[in-house]
C-alpha positions as CSV (number, residue, x, y, z in Angstrom):
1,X,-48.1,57.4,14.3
2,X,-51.1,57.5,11.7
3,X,-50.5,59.5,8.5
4,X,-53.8,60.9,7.0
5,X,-52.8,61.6,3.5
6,X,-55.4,64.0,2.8
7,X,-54.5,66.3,5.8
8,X,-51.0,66.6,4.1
9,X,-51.6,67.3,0.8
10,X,-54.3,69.8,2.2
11,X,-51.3,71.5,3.2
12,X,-49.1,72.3,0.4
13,X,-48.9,75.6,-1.6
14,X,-50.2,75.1,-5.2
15,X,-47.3,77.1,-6.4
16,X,-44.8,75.4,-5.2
17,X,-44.3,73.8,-8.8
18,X,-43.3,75.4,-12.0
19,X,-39.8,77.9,-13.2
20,X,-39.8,80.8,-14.4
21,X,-36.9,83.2,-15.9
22,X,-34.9,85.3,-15.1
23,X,-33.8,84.4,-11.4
24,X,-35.5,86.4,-8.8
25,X,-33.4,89.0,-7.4
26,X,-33.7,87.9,-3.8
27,X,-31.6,86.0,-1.5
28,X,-29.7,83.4,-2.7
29,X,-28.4,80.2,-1.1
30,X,-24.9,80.8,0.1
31,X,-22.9,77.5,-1.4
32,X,-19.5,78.0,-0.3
33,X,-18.0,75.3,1.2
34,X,-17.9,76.9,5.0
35,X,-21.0,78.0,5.0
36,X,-23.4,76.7,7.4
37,X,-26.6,74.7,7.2
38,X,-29.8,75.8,8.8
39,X,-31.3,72.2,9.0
40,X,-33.8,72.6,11.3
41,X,-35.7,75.5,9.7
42,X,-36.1,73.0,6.8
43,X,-37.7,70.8,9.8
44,X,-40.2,73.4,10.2
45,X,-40.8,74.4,6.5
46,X,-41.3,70.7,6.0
47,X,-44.0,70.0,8.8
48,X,-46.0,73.2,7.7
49,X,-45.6,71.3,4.0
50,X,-47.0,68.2,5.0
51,X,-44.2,66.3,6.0
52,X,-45.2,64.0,8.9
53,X,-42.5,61.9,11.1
54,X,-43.3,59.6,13.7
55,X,-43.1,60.6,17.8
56,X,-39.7,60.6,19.0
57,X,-37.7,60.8,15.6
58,X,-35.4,63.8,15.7
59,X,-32.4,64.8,14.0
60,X,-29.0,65.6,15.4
61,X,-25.9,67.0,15.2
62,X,-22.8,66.8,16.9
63,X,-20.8,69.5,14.8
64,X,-24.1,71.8,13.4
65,X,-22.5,70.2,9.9
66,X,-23.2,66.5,9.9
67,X,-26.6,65.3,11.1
68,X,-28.4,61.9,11.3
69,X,-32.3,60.7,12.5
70,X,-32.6,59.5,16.2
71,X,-35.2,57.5,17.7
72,X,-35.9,58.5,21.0
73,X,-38.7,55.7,21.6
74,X,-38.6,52.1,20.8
75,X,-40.1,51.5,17.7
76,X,-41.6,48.2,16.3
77,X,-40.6,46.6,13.0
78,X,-43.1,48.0,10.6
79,X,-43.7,51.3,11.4
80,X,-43.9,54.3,9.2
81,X,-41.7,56.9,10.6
82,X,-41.0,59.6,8.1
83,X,-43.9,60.8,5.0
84,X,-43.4,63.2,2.5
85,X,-46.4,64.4,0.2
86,X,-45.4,63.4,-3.9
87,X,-46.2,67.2,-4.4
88,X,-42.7,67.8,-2.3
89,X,-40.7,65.7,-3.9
90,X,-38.1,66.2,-6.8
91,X,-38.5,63.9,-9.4
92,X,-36.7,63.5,-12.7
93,X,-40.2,62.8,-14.5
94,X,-41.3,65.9,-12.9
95,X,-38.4,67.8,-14.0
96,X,-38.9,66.7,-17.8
97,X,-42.8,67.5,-17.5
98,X,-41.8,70.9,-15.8
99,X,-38.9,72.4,-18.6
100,X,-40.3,69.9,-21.5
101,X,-38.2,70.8,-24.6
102,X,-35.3,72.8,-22.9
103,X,-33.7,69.9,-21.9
104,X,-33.4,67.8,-25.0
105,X,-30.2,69.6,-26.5
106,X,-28.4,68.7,-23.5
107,X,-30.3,65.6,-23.0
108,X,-28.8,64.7,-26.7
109,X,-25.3,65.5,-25.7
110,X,-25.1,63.4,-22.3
111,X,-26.7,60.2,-24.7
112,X,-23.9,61.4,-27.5
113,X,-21.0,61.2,-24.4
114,X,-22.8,57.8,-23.2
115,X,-24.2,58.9,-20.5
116,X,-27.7,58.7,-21.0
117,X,-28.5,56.5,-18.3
118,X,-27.6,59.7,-16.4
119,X,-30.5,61.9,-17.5
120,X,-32.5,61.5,-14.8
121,X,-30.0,62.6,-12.4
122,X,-29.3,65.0,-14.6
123,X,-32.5,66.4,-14.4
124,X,-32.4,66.1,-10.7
125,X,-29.3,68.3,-11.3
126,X,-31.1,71.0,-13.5
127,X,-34.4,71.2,-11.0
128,X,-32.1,72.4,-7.7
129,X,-30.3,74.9,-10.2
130,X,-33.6,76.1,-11.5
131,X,-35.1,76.6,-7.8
132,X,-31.5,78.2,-6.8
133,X,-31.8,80.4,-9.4
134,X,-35.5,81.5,-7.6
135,X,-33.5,82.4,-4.4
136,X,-35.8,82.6,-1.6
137,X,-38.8,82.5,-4.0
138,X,-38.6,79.4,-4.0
139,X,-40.7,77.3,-2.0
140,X,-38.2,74.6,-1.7
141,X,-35.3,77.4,-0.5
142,X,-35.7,76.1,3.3
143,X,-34.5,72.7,2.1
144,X,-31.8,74.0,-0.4
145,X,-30.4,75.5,2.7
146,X,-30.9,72.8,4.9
147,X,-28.5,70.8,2.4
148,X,-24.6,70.0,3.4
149,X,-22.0,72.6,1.2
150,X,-18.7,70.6,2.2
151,X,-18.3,67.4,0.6
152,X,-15.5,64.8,0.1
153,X,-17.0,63.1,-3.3
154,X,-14.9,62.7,-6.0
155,X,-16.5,65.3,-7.7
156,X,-15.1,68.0,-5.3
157,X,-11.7,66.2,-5.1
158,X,-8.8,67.7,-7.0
159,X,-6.0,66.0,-8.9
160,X,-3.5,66.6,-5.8
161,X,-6.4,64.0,-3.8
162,X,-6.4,61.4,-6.5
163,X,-2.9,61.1,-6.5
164,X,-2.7,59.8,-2.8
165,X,-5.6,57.3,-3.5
166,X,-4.9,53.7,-3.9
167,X,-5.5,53.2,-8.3
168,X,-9.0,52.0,-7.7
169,X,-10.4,54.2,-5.4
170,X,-8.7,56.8,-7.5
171,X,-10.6,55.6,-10.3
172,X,-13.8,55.6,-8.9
173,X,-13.6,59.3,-7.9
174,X,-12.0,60.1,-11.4
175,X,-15.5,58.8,-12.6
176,X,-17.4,60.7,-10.7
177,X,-15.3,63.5,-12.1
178,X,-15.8,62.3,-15.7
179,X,-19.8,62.6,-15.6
180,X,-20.2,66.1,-13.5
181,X,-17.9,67.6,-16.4
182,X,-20.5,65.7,-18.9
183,X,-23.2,67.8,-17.0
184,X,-21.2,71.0,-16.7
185,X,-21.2,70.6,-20.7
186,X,-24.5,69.6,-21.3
187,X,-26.2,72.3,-18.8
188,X,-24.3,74.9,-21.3
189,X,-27.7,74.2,-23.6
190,X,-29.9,75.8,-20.9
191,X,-28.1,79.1,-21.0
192,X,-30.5,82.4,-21.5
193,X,-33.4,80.1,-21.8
194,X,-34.3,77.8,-18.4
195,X,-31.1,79.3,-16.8
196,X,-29.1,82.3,-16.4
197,X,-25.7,82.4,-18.2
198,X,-24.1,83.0,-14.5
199,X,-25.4,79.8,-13.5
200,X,-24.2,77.8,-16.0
201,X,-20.7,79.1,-15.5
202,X,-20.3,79.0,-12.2
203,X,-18.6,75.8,-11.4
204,X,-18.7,75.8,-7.4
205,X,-22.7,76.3,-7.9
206,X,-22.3,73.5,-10.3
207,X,-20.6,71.2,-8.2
208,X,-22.8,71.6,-4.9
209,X,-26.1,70.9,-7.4
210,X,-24.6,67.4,-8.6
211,X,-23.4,66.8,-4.9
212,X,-27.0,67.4,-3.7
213,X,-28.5,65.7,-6.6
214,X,-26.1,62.4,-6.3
215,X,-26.1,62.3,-2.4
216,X,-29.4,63.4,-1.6
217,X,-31.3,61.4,-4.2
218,X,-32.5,57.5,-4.6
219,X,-33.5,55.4,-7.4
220,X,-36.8,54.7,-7.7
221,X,-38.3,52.4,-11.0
222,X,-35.5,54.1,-13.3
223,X,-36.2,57.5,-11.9
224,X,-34.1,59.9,-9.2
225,X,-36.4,61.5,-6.5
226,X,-35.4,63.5,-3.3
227,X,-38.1,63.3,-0.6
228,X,-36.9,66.4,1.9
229,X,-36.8,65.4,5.2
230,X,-36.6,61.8,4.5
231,X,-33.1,62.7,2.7
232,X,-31.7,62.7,6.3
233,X,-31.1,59.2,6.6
234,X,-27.6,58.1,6.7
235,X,-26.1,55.0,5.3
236,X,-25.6,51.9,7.2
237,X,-24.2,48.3,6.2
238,X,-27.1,47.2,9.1
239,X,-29.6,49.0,8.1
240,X,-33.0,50.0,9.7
241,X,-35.1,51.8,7.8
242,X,-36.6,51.0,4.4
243,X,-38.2,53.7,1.8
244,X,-40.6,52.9,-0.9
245,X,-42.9,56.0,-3.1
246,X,-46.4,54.5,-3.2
247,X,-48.5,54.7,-6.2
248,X,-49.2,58.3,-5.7
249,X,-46.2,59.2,-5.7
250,X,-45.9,60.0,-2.0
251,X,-42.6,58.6,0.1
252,X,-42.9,56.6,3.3
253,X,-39.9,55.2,5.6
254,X,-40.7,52.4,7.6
255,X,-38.5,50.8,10.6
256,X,-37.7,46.9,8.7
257,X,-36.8,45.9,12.1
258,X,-37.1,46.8,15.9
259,X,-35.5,49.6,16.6
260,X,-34.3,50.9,20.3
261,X,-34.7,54.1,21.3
262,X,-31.6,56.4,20.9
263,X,-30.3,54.5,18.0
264,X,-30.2,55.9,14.8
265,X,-32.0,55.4,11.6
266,X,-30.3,54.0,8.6
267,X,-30.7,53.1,4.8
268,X,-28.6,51.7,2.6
269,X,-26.6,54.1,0.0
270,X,-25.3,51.0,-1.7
271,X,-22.8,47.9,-1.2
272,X,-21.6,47.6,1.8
273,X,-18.2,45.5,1.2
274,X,-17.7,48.5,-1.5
275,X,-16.4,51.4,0.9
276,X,-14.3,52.8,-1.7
277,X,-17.5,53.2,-3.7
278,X,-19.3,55.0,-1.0
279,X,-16.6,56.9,-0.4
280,X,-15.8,58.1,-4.5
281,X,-19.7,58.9,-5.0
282,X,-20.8,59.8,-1.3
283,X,-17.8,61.4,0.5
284,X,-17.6,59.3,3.7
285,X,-15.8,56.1,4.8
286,X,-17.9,53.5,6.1
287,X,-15.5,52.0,8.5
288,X,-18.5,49.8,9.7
289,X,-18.2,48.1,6.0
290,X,-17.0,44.1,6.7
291,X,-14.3,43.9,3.4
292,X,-13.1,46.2,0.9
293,X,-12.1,45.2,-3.1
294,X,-8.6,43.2,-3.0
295,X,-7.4,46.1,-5.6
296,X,-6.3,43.7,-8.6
297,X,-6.6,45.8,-11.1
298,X,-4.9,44.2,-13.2
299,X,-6.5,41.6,-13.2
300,X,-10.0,43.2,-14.1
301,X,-9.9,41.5,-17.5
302,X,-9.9,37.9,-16.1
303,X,-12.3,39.4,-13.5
304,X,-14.4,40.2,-16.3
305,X,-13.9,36.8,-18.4
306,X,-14.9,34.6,-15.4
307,X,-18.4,37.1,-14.6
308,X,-17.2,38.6,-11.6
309,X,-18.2,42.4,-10.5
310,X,-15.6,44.5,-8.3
311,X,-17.9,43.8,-5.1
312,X,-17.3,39.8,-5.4
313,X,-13.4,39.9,-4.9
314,X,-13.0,40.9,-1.2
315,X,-10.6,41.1,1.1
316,X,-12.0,41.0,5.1
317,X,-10.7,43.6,7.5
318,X,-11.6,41.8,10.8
319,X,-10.5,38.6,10.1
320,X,-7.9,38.5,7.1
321,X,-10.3,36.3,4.9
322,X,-10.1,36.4,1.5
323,X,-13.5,35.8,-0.9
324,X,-13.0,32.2,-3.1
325,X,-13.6,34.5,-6.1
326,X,-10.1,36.2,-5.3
327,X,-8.6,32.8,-5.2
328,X,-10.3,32.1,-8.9
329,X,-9.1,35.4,-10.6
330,X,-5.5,35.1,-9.3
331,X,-5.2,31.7,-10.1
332,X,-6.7,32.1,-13.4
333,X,-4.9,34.9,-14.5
334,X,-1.9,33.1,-13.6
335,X,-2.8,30.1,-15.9
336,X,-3.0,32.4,-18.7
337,X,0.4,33.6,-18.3
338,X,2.0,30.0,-18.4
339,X,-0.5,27.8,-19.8
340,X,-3.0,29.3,-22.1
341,X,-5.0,25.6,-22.2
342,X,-4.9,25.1,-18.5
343,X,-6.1,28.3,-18.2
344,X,-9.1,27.8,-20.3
345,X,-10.3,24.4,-18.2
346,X,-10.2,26.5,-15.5
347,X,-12.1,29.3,-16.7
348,X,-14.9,27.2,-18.4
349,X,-14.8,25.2,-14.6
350,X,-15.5,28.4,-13.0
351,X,-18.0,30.1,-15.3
352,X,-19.7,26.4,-15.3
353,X,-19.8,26.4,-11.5
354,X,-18.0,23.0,-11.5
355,X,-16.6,22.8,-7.8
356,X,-15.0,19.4,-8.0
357,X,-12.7,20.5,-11.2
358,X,-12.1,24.2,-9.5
359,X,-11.1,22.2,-6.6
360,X,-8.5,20.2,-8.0
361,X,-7.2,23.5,-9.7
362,X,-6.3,25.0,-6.9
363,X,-5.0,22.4,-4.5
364,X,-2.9,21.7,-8.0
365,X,-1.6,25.0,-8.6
366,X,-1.7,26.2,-5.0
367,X,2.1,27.4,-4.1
368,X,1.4,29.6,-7.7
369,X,-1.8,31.5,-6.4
370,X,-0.4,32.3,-3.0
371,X,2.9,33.6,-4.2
372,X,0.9,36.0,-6.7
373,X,-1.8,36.7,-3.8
374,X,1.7,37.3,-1.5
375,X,3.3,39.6,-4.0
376,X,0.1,41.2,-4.8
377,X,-0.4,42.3,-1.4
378,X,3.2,43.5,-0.3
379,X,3.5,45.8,-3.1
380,X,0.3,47.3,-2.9
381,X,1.2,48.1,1.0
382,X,4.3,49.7,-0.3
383,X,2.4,51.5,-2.4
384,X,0.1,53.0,-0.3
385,X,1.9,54.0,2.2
386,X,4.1,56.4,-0.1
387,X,0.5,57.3,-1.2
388,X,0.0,58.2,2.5
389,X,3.0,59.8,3.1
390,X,2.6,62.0,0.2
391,X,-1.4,62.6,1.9
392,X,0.2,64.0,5.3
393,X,2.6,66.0,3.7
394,X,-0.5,68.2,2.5
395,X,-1.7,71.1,4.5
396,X,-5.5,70.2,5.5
397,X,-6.0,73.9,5.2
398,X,-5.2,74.0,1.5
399,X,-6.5,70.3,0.9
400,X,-9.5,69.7,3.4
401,X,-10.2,66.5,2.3
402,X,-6.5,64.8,2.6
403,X,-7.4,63.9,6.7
404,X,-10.9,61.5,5.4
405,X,-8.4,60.5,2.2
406,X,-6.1,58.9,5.0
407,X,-8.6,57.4,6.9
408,X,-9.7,55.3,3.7
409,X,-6.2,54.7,3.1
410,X,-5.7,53.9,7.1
411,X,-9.2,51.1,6.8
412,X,-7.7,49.6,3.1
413,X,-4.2,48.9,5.1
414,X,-5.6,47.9,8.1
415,X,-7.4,44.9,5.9
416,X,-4.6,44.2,3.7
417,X,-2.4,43.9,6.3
418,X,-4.3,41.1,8.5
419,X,-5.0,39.4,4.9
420,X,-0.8,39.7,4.8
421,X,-0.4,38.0,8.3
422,X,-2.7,35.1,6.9
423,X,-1.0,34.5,3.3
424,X,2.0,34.3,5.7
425,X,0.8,32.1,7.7
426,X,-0.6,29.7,4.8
C-alpha cells in the first residue's frame, strides 16, 4: 500500500475541531453496558476521513462485542498497514490548546491529589466527554460509537470483585479505582462552563470516558493520543505491529515482522509477564503471558531496598521456574528477620551485582529460602481458592465480571501450583 498524505488530509472536514456549549440536543451515544457497538460504520466514517489501511486488513468479530485486525494477505516486515491523519486524532496537547483555561482548576486539583502525571489522560478523558456532550454533532460520534461499553477494568469493578482477587491484583484495580475518582472530582471544575452539570454527575458516563481514554489511548513523548481505527489493535506478548506519530503529527502502524495471512495484528499494551496489570488497567487476561508476579507482598519493602520492580519477581506458568530475583527478596527478607548484619552483606551483594558473594548466600542459607518460598506458596493457594469459591458463589447476572475474575484466579493457580510441584521437588 502507498499512503499519499496530501490525499488524506484533503479529506477531512475543517470543523471537525473545536467545543462549544451547551450540548447539542441530538442523539446521544447510548453507554450502557449492553449496548451494542456499531464498529464498522466507524470503518466507513474513518476511510471517508482519511484513514487509509493496507489491502487485506479487516476487522473481526466473533461475538459483534470483541473485535481484533486480520490480515488476509501475507505481509512483509516493514509495511505500513494502518494511517490516520494528525487532524483525527485526540491528543492531550490538543485538548489543552482546544479548552485553554477551563481545565486548570481541575488540572490544579489532580497535581494537589498527586496525580499530575495523569493530566494528559485526563484530558483525553475531558475531550470524549466534550464530543459526547455534541451527540451526533460531533464529527468524531461514528468512533465514540464504535468504542466497547462493557469492560472488566478495575475501574468498573465493585468492592464485591476486589474481594475475590488475590491482594495484589486487588490492589492494582483498587488503583485504577483511586485515580478515576480523582477525575470524577476534578471534572466537577468544568461544570456549566466546558460541560453540562448532567455530565459531570453522571457516573456510568464517567466511567465509560476513562475506560475509552485508558484503553483506547497510547503514550506518545509524555502525551496520550487515540488514533481511530488504529485503536483496534489488540495486545499481544508476540507482538506484530509497531505504531509511531511522525513529525506531523500523523499515526502509522507498521508490520515489525512477517506476518501470514489470517493472523492477527498485535501491539503491546504493556508487560507481558504482568497479566494482573493488564488485566487491573485493561480488563482482559492475557493467558498467552509466560509468568505472573510471585505475590509477596509482604515483602515489597525488601523488594524495594534491593531495586527490584513488581515485573522482575516471576513465577513461570509452563514450566514452574521461579526468576533469581524471587530467590534474592525471599532470602533477604529472611536475613533481616534473624540476622540484621547478614542481611545487610547480602543486600549490598545484590544491589552491587556481586554474583560470587550472592552465590555463596544462597547455597549457605538455602533450606531457609525454600521453606519461606514453600510456605509462601501453600498459603497463598489456600487463599485463593476460598477467594474463588467466594467468586462462583456470585450470580454472573448480578456480578458480570466474577466468570473473567476466575479465569485470572484459574491462570495465577495454575502457575503457583507447577512452581509448588517444583519447591517440592527441590
Amino acid at each position: 500500500m502507498k499512503f499519499n498524505l496530501v490525499l488524506a488530509l484533503s479529506l477531512y472536514v475543517q470543523s471537525i475541531s473545536g467545543f462549544s456549549y451547551p450540548a447539542s440536543a441530538g442523539s446521544l451515544i447510548n453507554v450502557d453496558e449492553y449496548s451494542q457497538r456499531d464498529v464498522y460504520s466507524m470503518v466507513d466514517w474513518a476511510t471517508n476521513y482519511g484513514v487509509q489501511k493496507a489491502d487485506g486488513i479487516e476487522l473481526t468479530s466473533y461475538d459483534g462485542q470483541d473485535y481484533e485486525v486480520v490480515t488476509q494477505q501475507n505481509v512483509p516486515a516493514g509495511t505500513p498497514v494502518v494511517f490516520v491523519p494528525n487532524d483525527l486524532i485526540f491528543a492531550s496537547y490538543k485538548a489543552a490548546q482546544e479548552f485553554g483555561g477551563a481545565l486548570q482548576m481541575s488540572e490544579n486539583e489532580l497535581m494537589q491529589k498527586n496525580a499530575g502525571h495523569k493530566i494528559p489522560l485526563f484530558r483525553i478523558f475531558v475531550k470524549i466527554l466534550a464530543e459526547y456532550e455534541k451527540a451526533d454533532s460531533s464529527a468524531w460520534y461514528p468512533w465514540l460509537n464504535s468504542t466497547p461499553r462493557m469492560y472488566n477494568t478495575g475501574v468498573s469493578m465493585t468492592y464485591a470483585c476486589y474481594d475475590v482477587l488475590p491482594p495484589y491484583a486487588a490492589w492494582l484495580a483498587l488503583s485504577e479505582r483511586q485515580t478515576f475518582v480523582k477525575f470524577q472530582d476534578a471534572i466537577k471544575h468544568t461544570a456549566g462552563t466546558l460541560l453540562s452539570q448532567n455530565t459531570v454527575t453522571d457516573v456510568n458516563l464517567l466511567k465509560w470516558a476513562y475506560n475509552v481514554a485508558a484503553t483506547r489511548s497510547i503514550e506518545w513523548n509524555g502525551e496520550r493520543c487515540i488514533a481511530p481505527m488504529a485503536d483496534m489493535f489488540n495486545h499481544g506478548t508476540e507482538t506484530d505491529i509497531d505504531i509511531t506519530i511522525d513529525e506531523q503529527g500523523n499515526c502509522m502502524a507498521y508490520t515489525s515482522k512477517d506476518v501470514q495471512a489470517g493472523s492477527p495484528l498485535r501491539i503491546s499494551l504493556g508487560d507481558p509477564t504482568n497479566p494482573s496489570h493488564l488485566f487491573a488497567t485493561y480488563g482482559f487476561l492475557d493467558e498467552s503471558s509466560p509468568a505472573t508476579f510471585c505475590k509477596v507482598m509482604h515483602l515489597e519493602n525488601e523488594m524495594r531496598e534491593l531495586g527490584y520492580e513488581f515485573s522482575n519477581l516471576l513465577f513461570y506458568k509452563d514450566t514452574g521456574d521461579i526468576s533469581p530475583e524471587v530467590y534474592d527478596v525471599v532470602l533477604y527478607g529472611e536475613l533481616k528477620k534473624y540476622d540484621p548484619n547478614t542481611a545487610q552483606q547480602y543486600g549490598q551483594a545484590v544491589l552491587n551485582g556481586d554474583e560470587a558473594t550472592k552465590s555463596q548466600f544462597q547455597q549457605q542459607y538455602w533450606q531457609y529460602t525454600k521453606e519461606a518460598l514453600q510456605q509462601h506458596v501453600d498459603s497463598f493457594l489456600i487463599d485463593l481458592d476460598k477467594l474463588s469459591t467466594k467468586a462462583m458463589s456470585y450470580n454472573p447476572q448480578t456480578h458480570p465480571r466474577a466468570p473473567v475474575i476466575l479465569r485470572h484466579n484459574g491462570f495465577v493457580r495454575e502457575t503457583f501450583m507447577r512452581v509448588k510441584q517444583n519447591l517440592d521437588n527441590m
